[in-house]
N, C-alpha and C positions, 0 to 999 in steps of 0.2 A: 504493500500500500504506500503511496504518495505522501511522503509529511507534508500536511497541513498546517504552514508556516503557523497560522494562531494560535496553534496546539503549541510549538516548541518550546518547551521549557518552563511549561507553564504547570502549576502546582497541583494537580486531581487529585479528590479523593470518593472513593467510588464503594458503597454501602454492598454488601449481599457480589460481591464482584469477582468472586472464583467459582461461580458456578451459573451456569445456564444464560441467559442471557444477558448477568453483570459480566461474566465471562468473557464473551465475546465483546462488552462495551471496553473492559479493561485493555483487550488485544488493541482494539480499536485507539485507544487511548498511546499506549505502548507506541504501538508502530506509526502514528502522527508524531511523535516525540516528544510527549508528554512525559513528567515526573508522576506516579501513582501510589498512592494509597489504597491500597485492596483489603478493604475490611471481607475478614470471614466469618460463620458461626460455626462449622464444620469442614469445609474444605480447604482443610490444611496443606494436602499435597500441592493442589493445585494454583494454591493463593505463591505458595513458595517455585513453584514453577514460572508463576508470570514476573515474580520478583528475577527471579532470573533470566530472563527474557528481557526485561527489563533492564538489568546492570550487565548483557553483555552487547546494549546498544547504546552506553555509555551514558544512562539515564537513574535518575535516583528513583528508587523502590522500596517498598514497605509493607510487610503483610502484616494486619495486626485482627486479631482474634478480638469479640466479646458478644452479649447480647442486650442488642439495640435497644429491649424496652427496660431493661434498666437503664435507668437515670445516668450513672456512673460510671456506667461500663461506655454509654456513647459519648460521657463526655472525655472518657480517658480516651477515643480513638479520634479525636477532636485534639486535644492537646500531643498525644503521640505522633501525628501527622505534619503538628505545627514544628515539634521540636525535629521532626526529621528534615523539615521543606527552609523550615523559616517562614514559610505564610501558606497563604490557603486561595487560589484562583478560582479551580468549581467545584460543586459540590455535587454530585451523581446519588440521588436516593432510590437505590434500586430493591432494596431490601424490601421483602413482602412475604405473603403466600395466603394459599386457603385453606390450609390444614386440613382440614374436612370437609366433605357438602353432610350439610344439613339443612332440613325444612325446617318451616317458623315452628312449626308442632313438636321438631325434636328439640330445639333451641333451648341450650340453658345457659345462663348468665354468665356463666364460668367459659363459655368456651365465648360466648359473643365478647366478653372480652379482651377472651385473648386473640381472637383475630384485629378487634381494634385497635390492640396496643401492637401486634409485628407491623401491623400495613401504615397506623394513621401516629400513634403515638411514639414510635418509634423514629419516624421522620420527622417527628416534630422536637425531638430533642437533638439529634442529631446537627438539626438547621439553628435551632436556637443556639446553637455551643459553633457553630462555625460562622454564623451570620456576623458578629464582632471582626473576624479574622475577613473574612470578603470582604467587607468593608476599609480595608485600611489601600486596597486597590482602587482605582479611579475606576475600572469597570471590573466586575467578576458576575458571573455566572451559577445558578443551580437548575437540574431539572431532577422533574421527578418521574417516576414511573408511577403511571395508574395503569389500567386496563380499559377496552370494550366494554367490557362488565359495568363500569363505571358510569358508561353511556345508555347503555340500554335492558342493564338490569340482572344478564348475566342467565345461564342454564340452570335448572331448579337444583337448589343446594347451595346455590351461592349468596345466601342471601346477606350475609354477613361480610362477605367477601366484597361483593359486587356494593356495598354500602360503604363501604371502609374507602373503598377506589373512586367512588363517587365525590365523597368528601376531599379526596386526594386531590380533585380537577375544580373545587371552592377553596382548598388550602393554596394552591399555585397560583389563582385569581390574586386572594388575600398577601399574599405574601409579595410577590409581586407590585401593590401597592404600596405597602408597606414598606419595602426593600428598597423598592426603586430611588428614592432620595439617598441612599448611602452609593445608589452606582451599580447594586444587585439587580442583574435581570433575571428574572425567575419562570420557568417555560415546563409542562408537563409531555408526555407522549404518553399513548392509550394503545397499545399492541392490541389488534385480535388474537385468532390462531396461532399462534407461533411452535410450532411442531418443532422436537426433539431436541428441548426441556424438560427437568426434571418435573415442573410442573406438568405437562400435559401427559409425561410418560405416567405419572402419580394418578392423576385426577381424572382424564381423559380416555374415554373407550376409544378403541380403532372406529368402532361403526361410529361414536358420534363426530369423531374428527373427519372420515370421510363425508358425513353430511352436512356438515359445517362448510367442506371443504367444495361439496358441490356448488353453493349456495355463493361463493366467493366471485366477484361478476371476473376477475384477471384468473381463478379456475387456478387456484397453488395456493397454495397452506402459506405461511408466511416462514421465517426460520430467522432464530438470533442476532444475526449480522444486518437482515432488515431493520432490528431496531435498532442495534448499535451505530450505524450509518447515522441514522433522525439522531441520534442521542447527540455524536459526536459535532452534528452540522448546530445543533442548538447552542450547544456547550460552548462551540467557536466563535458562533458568535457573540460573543460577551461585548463588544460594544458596538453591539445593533439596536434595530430598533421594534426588535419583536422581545414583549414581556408578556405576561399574564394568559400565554396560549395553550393549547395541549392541541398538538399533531397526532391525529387518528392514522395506525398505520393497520390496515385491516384488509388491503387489498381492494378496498371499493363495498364493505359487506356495509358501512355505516359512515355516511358524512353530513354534514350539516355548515 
């Protein structure tokens, strides 16, 4: 891949980013010539893979371990990142999931919130502990990852999920407002389908991904590098003039 002069040598740090599609945002990231921060909660191999990948293209890297909805844990991957870089340019909030599908009839408290705290509270501590540090640049960058789901409600079982992501595309509006006088442009992207993730290998039948897949008016599933592309062109652009959007990347299945 082509370095992306606005990428080079500019400070990432990239939530949920050794696996599935933070994965591919980190490569992405890497190979424009970016420095990166690759938070993991389990993919330790792979987080220490791209760090090396990383430091033999003569770029600083960092893989650091914790979980997001503790308070402490994202704000130590927030100061670990700063004492590796010296500052913080974007911020990549890719961490999520849906744990489960469950209907509103199975729904217990317990588990509604804990999908709200991996997808919505966990981004929000994360941005809260790096927004100080963006700010000390004349322009920097966050985007977030929500989903499809977010837009149109999602496949039954999601209801939790598809509610958390929803919110995720009124935090990126809000934040966005809010940010933009310090120089932070803050930008969402809403994936559909994106096949062979751990997410969809988890959550997803073969038959409902093929009918999903029929239903796609470009006819192909989407796959990680589609998003990572949208991720990396928002990211670069940190001193433009798109804030508060979310880029539906679905193939044509939902636009507005």
């Amino acid at each position: 891949m082509k370095n992306n002069n606005k990428l080079v040598g500019k400070n990432v740090l990239i939530t949920a980013g050794a696996q599935g599609i933070g994965e591919s945002i980190s490569r992405h990231f890497i190979n424009s010539g970016a420095n990166v921060a690759i938070h993991y909660f389990s993919s330790a191999d792979t987080a220490n893979q791209l760090v090396q990948l990383a430091t033999t293209k003569g770029q600083k890297a960092i893989a650091i371990s914790g979980d997001l909805t503790n308070e402490a844990d994202a704000n130590t991957l927030v100061e670990k990142t700063i004492e590796a870089f010296g500052g913080l340019d974007i911020l990549i909030n890719n961490a999520g999931s849906l744990v489960a599908r469950k209907m509103l009839s199975e729904m217990e408290a317990e588990f509604w919130h804990k999908v709200m705290d991996i997808n919505l509270t966990s981004m929000m501590f994360v941005t809260r502990a790096a927004a100080p540090h963006l700010s000390k640049n004349d322009n920097s960058s966050i985007v977030n990852l929500a989903s499809l789901a977010g837009r149109k409600g999602g496949h039954p079982g999601s209801l939790a999920y598809s509610t958390s992501k929803g919110a995720i595309l009124t935090l990126t509006r809000a934040l966005s407002t809010e940010l933009g006088p310090q120089g932070t442009r803050v930008n969402a992207v809403a994936p559909g389908l994106i096949l062979g993730t751990s997410f969809h290998n988890t959550h997803t039948t073969k038959e409902s991904a093929a009918a999903t897949t029929a239903g796609i008016p470009i006819q192909r599933a989407g796959n990680a590098a589609d998003v990572a592309r949208a991720v990396a062109y928002l990211a670069s652009e940190y001193d433009g003039f798109i804030t508060g959007a979310t880029l539906d990347i679905n193939g044509g299945v939902y636009n507005m």
